[in-house]
C-alpha angles and dihedrals in degrees: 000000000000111000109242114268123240102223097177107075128180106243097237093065096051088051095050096053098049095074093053092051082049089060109037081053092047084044092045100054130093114195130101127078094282113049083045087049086058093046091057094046092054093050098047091042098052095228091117076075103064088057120107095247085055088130091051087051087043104054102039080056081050091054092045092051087052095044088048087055097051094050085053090045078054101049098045088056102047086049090052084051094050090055099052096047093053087050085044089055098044089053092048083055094051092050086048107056079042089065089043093052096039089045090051088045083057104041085055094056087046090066115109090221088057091042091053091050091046096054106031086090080069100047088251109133141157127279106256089194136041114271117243134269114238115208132200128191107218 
């Protein structure tokens, strides 16, 4: 059970207590150059080691080396992607200027004045008149 709350406070005690909670948040923060500069003099100098919570530090450096090799292992795979799909396209580039030329070969064989030098070895040669209609009465 809460215990009841005096709601009703004399003004000198709120006053007196103010300047404690001021300094317990000036003491508590942590921004600024030259508590980062400490930091970083803590960290490069070891001595964050040496503290109790060391295992709580020392696994969440433990998380951020696996989680940095995890970013590299992603990256190293998305780069290998990247390369097979620019040698996939260079080779889908290849096949298609093959088709192109191969379609335009074709079509030039195709053509009625290639296919009259080609035959007329054989006596084969192009109709100079129309061909004749054939009727029939019904």
């Amino acid at each position: 059970m809460t215990p009841p709350v005096n709601k009703l406070k004399a003004p000198g005690a709120h006053e007196a207590k103010e300047p404690k909670v001021r300094e317990r948040l000036r003491g508590s923060r942590h921004f600024g150059r030259f508590s980062f500069l400490k930091l970083l003099h803590t960290l490069l100098d070891g001595s964050f080691l040496n503290r109790k919570d060391i295992f709580s530090r020392l696994i969440f450096v433990i998380f951020l080396a696996l989680l940095g090799l995890v970013y590299i292992g992603n990256n190293h795979h998305a780069e290998k992607k990247i390369r097979r799909i620019s040698q996939i396209t260079n080779v889908n580039k290849e096949l298609s200027f093959n088709y192109h030329h191969m379609k335009t070969k074709l079509y030039e064989k195709n053509r009625s004045s290639y296919l009259a030098e080609k035959l007329a070895p054989m006596g084969i040669k192009p109709l100079v008149e129309p061909p004749d209609k054939i009727f029939i009465k019904p």
